[in-house]
N, C-alpha and C positions, 0 to 999 in steps of 0.2 A: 306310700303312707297307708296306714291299717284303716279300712272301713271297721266304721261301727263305734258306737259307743266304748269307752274305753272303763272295764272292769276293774279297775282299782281304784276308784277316787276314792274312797273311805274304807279299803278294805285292807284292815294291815293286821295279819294275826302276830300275835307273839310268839316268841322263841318257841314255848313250849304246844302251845297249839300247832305252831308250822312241823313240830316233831313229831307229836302226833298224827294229822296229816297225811305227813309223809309215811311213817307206819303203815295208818290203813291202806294207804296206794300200794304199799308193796305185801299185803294180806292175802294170804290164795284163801282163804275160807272163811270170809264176812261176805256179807250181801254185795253183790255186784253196785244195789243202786246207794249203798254207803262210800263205797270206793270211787262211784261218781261224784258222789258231794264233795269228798275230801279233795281229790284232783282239781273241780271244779275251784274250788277255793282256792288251791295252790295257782293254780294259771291266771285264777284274778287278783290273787294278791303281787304275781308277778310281770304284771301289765298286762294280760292278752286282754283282745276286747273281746265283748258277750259273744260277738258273731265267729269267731276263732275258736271260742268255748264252743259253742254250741256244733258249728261244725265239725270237730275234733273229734268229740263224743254223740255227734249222730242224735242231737237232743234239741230241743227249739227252745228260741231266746226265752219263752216268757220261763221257759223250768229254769235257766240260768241265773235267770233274774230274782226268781225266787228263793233258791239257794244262797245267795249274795246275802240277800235281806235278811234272809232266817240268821244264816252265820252272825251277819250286825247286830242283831237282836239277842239272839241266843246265844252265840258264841260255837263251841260244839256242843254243847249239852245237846 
């Protein structure tokens, strides 16, 4: 069973955000730390929990968490 809180409870983008996204993830020439947001979002909108995020990408919970929040707030804007 996965330690850690589990990243998806209210994080569900749409069709068109998730293609988006996906996009940036596969961008060789945007900022490194926008192609971690987007990533980030993808692996919580697909269950992983914060600690799985975070370890994945070499980053600590609380920037995981933050990214979450801003996505639910802001959306990608």
């Amino acid at each position: 069973m996965p330690r850690g809180r589990v990243a998806n409870s209210t994080l569900e983008p749409s069709a068109l955000e998730r293609a988006d996204s996906e996009r940036i993830t596969r961008s060789p020439s945007l900022p490194a730390a926008r192609v971690w947001r987007a990533a980030i979002i993808l692996r919580s909108a697909d269950g992983a929990t914060q600690c799985a995020i975070a370890e994945a990408f070499d980053v600590s919970l609380p920037l995981v968490g933050h990214w979450r929040r801003r996505f639910q707030q802001e959306r990608l804007a």
